[in-house]
PDB file of N, CA, C and O in Angstrom:
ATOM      1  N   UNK A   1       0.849  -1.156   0.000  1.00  0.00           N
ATOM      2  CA  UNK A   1       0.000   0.000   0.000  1.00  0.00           C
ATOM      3  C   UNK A   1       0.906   1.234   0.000  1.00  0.00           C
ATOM      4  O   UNK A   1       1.829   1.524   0.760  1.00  0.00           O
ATOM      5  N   UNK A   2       0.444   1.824  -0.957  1.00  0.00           N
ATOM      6  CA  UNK A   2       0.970   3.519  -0.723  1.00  0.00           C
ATOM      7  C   UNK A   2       0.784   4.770  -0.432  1.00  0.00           C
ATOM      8  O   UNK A   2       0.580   5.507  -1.396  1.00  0.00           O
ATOM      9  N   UNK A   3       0.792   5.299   0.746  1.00  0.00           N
ATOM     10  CA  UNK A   3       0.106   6.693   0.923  1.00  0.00           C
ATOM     11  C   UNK A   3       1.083   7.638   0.441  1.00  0.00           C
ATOM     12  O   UNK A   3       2.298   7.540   0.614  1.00  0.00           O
ATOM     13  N   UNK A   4       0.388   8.701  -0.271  1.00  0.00           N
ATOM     14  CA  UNK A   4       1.040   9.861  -0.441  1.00  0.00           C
ATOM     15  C   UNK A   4       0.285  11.233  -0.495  1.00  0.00           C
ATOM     16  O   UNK A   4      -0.815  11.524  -0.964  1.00  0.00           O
ATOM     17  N   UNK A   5       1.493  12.177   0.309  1.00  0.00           N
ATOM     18  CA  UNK A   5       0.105  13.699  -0.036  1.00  0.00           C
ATOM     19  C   UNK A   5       0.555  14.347  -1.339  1.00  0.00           C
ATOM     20  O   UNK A   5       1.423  14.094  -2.173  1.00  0.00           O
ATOM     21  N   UNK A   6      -0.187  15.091  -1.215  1.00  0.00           N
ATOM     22  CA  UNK A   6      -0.100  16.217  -2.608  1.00  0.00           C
ATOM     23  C   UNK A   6       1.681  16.919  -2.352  1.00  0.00           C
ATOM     24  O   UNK A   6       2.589  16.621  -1.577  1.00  0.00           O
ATOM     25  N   UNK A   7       1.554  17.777  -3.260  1.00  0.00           N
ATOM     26  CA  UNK A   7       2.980  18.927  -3.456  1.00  0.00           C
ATOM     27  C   UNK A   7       2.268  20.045  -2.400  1.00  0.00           C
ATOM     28  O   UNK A   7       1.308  20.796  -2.577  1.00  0.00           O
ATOM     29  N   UNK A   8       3.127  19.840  -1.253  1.00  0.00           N
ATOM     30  CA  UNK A   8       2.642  20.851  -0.049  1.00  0.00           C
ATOM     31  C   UNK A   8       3.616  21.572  -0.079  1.00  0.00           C
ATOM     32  O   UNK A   8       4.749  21.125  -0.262  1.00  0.00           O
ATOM     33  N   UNK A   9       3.275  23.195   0.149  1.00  0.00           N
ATOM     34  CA  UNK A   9       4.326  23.959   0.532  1.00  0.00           C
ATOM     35  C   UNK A   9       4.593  23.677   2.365  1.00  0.00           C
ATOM     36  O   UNK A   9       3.850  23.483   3.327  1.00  0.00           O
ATOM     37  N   UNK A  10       5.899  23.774   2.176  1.00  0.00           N
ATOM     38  CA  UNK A  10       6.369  23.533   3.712  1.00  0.00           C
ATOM     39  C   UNK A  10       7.089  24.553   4.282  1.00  0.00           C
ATOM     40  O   UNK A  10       7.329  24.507   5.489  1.00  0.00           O
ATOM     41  N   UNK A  11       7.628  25.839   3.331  1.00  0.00           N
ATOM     42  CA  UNK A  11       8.003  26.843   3.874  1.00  0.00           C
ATOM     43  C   UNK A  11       8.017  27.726   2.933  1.00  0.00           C
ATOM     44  O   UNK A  11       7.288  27.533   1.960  1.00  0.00           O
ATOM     45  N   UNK A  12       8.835  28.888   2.992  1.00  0.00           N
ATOM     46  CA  UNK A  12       8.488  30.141   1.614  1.00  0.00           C
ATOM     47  C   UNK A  12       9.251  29.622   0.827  1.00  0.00           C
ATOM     48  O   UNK A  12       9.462  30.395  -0.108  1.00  0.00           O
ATOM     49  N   UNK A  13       9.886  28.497   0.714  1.00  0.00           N
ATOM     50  CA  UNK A  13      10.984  28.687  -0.512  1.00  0.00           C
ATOM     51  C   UNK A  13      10.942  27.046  -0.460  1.00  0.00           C
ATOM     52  O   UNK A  13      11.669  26.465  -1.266  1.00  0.00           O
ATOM     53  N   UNK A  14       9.967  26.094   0.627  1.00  0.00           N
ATOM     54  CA  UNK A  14      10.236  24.595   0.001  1.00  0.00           C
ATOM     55  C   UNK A  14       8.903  24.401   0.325  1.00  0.00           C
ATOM     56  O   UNK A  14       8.142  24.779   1.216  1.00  0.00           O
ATOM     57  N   UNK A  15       8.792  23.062  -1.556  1.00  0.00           N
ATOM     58  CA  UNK A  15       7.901  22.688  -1.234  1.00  0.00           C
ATOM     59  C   UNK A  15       7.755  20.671  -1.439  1.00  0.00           C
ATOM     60  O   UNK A  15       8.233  20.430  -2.548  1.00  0.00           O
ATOM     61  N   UNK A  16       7.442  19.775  -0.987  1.00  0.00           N
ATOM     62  CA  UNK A  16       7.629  19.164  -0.748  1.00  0.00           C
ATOM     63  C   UNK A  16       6.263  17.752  -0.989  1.00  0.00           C
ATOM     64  O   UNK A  16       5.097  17.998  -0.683  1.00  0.00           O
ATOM     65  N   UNK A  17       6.548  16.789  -1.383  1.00  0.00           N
ATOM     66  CA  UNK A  17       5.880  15.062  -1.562  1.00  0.00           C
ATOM     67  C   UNK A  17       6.296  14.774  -0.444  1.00  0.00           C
ATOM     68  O   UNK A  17       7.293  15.287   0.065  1.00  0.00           O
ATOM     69  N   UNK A  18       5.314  13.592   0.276  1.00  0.00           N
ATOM     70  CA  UNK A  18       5.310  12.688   1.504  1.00  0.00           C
ATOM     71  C   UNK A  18       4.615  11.439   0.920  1.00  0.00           C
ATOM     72  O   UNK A  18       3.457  11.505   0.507  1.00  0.00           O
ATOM     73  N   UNK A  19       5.257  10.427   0.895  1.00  0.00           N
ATOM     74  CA  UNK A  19       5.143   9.107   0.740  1.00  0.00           C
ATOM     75  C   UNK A  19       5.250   7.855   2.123  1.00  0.00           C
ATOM     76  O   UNK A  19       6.129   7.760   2.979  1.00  0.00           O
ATOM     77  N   UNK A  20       4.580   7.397   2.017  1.00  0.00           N
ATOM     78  CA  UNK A  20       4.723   5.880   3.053  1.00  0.00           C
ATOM     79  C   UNK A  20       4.530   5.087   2.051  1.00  0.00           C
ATOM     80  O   UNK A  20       3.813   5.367   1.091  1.00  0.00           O
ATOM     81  N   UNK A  21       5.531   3.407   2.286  1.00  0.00           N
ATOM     82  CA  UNK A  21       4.839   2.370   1.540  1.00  0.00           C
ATOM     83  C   UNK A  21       5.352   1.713   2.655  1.00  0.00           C
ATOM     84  O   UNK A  21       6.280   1.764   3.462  1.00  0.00           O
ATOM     85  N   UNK A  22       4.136   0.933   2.294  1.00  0.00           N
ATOM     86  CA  UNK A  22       4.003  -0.669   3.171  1.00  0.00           C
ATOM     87  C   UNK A  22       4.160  -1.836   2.708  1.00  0.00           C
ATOM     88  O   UNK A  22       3.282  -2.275   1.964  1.00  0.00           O
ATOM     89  N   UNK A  23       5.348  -2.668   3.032  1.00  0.00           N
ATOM     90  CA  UNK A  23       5.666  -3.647   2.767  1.00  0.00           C
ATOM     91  C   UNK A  23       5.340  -5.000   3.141  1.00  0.00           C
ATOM     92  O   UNK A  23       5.401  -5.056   4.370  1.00  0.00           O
ATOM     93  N   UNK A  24       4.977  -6.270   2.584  1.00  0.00           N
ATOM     94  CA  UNK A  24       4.491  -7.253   3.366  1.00  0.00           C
ATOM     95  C   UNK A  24       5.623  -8.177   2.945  1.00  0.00           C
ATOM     96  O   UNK A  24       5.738  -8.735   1.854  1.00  0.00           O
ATOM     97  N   UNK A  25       6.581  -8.256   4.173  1.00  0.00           N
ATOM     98  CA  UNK A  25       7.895  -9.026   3.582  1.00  0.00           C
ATOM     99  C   UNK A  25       7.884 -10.631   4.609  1.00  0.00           C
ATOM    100  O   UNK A  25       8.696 -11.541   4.780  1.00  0.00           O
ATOM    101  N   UNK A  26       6.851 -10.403   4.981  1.00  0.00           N
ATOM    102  CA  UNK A  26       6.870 -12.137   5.737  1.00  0.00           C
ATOM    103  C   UNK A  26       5.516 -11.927   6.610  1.00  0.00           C
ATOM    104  O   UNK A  26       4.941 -10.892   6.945  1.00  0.00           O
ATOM    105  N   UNK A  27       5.081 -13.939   6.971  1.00  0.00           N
ATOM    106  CA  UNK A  27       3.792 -13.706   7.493  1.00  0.00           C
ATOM    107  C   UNK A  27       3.565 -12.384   8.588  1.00  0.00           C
ATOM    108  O   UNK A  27       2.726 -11.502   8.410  1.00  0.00           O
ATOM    109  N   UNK A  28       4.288 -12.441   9.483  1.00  0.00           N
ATOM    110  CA  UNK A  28       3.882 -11.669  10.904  1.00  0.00           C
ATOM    111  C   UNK A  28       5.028 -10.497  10.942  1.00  0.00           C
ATOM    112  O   UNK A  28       5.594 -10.302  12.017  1.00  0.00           O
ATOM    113  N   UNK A  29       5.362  -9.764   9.877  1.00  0.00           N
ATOM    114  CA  UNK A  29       6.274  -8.488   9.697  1.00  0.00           C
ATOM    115  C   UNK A  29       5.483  -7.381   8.685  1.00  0.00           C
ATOM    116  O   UNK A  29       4.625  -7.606   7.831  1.00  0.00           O
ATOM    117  N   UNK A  30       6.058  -6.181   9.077  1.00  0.00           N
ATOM    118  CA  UNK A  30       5.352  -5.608   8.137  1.00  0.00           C
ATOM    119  C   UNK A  30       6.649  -4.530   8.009  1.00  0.00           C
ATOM    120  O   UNK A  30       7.445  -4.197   8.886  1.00  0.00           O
ATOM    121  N   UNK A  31       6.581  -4.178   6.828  1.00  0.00           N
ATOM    122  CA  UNK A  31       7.815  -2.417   6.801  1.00  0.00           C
ATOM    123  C   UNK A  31       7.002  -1.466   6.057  1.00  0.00           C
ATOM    124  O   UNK A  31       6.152  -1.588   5.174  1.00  0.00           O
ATOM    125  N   UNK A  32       7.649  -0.236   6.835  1.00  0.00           N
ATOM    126  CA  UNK A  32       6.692   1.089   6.644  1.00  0.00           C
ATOM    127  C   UNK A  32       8.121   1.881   6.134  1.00  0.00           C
ATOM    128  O   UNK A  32       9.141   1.968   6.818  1.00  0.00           O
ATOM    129  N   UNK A  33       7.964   2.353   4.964  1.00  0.00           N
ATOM    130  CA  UNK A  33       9.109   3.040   4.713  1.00  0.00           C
ATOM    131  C   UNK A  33       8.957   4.339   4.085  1.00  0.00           C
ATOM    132  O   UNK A  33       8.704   4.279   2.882  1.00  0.00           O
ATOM    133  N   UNK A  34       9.043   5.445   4.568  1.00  0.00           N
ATOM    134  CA  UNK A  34       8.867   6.952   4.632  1.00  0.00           C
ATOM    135  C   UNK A  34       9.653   7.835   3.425  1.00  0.00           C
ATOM    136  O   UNK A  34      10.842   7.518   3.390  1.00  0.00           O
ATOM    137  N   UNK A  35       9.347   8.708   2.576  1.00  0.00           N
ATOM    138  CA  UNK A  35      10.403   9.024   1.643  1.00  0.00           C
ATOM    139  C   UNK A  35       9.688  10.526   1.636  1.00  0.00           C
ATOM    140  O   UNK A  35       8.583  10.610   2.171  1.00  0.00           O
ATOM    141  N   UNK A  36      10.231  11.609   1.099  1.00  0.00           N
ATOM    142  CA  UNK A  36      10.482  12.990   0.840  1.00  0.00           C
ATOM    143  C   UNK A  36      11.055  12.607  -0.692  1.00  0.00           C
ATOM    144  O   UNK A  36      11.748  11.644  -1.019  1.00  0.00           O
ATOM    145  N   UNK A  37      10.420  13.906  -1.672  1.00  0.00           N
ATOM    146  CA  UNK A  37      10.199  14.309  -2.789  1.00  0.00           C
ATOM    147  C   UNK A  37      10.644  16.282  -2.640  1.00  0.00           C
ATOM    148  O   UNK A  37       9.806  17.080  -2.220  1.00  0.00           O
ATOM    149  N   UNK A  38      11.988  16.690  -3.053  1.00  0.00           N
ATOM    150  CA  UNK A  38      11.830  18.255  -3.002  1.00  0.00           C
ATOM    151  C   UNK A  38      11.556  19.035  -4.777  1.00  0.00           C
ATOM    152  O   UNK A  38      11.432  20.197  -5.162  1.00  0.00           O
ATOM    153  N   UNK A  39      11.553  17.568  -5.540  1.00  0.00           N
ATOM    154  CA  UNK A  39      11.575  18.036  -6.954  1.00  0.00           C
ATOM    155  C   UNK A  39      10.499  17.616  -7.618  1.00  0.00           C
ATOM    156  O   UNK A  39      10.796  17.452  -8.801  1.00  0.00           O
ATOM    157  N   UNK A  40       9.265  17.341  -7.369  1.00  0.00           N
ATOM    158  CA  UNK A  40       7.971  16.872  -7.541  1.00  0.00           C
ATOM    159  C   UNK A  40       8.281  15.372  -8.130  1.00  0.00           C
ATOM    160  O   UNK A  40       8.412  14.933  -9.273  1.00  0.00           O
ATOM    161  N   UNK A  41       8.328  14.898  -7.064  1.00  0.00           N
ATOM    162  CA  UNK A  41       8.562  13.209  -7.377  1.00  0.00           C
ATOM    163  C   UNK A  41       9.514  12.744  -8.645  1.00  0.00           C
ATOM    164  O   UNK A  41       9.030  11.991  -9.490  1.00  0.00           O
ATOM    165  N   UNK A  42      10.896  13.214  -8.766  1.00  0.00           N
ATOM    166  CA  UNK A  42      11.582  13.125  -9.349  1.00  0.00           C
ATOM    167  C   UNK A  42      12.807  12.117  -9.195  1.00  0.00           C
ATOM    168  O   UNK A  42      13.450  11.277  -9.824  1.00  0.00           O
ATOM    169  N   UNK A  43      12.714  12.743  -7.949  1.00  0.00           N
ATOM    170  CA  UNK A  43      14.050  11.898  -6.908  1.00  0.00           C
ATOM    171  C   UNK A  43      13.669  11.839  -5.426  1.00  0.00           C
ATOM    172  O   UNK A  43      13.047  12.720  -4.832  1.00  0.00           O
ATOM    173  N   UNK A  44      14.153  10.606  -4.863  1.00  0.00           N
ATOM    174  CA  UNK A  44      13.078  10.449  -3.280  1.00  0.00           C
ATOM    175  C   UNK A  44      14.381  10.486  -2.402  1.00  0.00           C
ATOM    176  O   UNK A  44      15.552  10.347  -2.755  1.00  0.00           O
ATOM    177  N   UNK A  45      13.780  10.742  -1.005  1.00  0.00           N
ATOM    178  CA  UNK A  45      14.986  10.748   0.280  1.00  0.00           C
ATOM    179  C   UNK A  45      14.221   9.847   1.099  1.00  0.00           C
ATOM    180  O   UNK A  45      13.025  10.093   1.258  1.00  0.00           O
ATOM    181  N   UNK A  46      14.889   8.541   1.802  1.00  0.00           N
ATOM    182  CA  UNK A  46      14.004   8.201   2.643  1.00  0.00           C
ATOM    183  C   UNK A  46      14.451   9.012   3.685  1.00  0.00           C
ATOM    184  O   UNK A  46      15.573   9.496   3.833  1.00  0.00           O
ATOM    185  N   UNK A  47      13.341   9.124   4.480  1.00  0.00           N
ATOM    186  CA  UNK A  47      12.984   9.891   5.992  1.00  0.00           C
ATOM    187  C   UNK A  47      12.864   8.485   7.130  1.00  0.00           C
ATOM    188  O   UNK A  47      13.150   8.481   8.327  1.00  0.00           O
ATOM    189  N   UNK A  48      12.566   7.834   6.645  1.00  0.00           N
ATOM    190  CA  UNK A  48      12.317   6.320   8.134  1.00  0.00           C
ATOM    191  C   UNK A  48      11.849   5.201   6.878  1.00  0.00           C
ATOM    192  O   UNK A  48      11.286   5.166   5.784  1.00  0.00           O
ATOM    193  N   UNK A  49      12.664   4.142   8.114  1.00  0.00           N
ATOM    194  CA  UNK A  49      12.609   2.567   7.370  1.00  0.00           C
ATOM    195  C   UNK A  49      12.401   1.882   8.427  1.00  0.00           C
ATOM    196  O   UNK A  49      13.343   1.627   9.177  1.00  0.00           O
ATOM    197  N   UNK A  50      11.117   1.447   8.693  1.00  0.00           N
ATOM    198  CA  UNK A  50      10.771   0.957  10.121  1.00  0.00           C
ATOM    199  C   UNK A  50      10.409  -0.836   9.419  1.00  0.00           C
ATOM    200  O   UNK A  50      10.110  -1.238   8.295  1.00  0.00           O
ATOM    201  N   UNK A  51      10.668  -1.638  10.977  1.00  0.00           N
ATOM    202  CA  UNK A  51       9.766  -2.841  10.175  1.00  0.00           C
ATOM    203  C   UNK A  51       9.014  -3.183  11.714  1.00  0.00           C
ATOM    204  O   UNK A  51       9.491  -3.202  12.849  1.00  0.00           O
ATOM    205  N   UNK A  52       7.717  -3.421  11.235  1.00  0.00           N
ATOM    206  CA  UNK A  52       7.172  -4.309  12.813  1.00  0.00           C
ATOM    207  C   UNK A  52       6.398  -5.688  12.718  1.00  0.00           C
ATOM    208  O   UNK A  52       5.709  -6.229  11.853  1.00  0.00           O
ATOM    209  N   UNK A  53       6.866  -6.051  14.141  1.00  0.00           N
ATOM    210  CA  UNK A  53       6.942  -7.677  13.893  1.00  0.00           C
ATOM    211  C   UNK A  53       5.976  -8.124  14.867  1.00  0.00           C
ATOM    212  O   UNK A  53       5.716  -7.293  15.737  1.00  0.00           O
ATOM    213  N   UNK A  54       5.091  -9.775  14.966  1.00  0.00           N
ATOM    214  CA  UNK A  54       4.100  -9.526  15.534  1.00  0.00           C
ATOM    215  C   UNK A  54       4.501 -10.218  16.707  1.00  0.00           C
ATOM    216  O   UNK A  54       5.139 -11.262  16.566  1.00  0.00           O
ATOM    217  N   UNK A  55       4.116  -9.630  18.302  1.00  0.00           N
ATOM    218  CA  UNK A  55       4.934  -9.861  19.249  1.00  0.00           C
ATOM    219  C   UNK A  55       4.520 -11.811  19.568  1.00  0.00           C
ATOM    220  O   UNK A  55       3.363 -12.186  19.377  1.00  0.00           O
ATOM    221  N   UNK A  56       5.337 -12.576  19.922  1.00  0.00           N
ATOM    222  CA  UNK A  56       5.177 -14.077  20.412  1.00  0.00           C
ATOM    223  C   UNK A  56       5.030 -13.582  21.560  1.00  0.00           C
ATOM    224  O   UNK A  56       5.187 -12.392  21.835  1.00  0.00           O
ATOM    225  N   UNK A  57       4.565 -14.885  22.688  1.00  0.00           N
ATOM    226  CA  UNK A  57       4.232 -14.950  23.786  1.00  0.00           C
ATOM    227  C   UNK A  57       5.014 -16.148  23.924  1.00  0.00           C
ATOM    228  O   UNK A  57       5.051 -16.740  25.002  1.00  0.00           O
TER     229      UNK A  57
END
């Protein structure tokens, strides 16, 4: 899955893409990985590369 917002201005002189994608890389894991756009989705920066896992008992 991919969320993304529009081309937001974020200050007087930047303006900026926000992306998440969600990864399904095994049964009980998941990765959420965060990226920044300063050239209208041209070229990406990731911002966070998280993965979560489902807790055992």
């Amino acid at each position: 899955m991919i969320l993304q917002t529009a081309n937001e201005q974020i200050n007087d002189t930047l303006w900026q893409i926000r992306k998440m994608t969600f990864y399904n890389p095994g049964v009980n894991k998941v990765r959420q990985h965060g990226e920044t756009s300063s050239n209208n989705g041209k070229t990406w920066i990731t911002s966070f590369d998280l993965e979560y896992r489902r807790k055992t008992h």
